[in-house]
N, C-alpha and C positions, 0 to 999 in steps of 0.2 A: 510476461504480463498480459499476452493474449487473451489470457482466460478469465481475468481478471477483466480488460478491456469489455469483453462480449457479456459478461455477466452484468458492467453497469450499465450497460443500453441495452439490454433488456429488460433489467430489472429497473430501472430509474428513467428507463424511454429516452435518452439521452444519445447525441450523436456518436461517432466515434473520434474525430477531433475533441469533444467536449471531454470523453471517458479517458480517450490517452494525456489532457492536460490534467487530469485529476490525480493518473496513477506515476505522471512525471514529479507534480508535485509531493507526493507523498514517496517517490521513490528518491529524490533529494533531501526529505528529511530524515530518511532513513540512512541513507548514508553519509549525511552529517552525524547522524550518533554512531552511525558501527565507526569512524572516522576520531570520533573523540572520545569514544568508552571502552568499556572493556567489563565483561561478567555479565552475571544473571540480570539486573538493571538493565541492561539494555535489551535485554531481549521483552522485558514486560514494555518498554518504551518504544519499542516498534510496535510491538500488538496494540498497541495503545493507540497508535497512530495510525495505522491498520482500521479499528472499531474507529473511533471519531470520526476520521478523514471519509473513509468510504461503508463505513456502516458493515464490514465484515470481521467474521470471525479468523484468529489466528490460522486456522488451516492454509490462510493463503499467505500467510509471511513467505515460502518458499517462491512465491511469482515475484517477490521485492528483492530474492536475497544471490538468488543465483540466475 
């Protein structure tokens, strides 16, 4: 999630305590669904939560997943 991290304080001027609770929260709700799903549905419902939560494009599902 590093990269994820340094991308929203730069890009949203945001500290880095404030960027790692943003990308904790969203990497909890990501793993409540890989947790209770299974198929293509989940994988739109992380990008989902990905774009809403921190305003990026799926390219970075990979800093959530592994």
């Amino acid at each position: 999630m590093g990269r994820v991290i340094k991308l929203l304080m730069e890009r949203d001027g945001i500290s880095e305590d404030e960027a790692r609770e943003q990308c904790t929260s969203v990497k909890e709700q990501i793993d409540e669904i890989v947790d209770t799903n299974t198929g293509f549905s989940t994988l739109e419902q992380i990008e989902e939560i990905i774009a809403d939560e921190l305003g990026l494009e799926p390219d970075y599902i990979d800093d959530f997943l592994f």
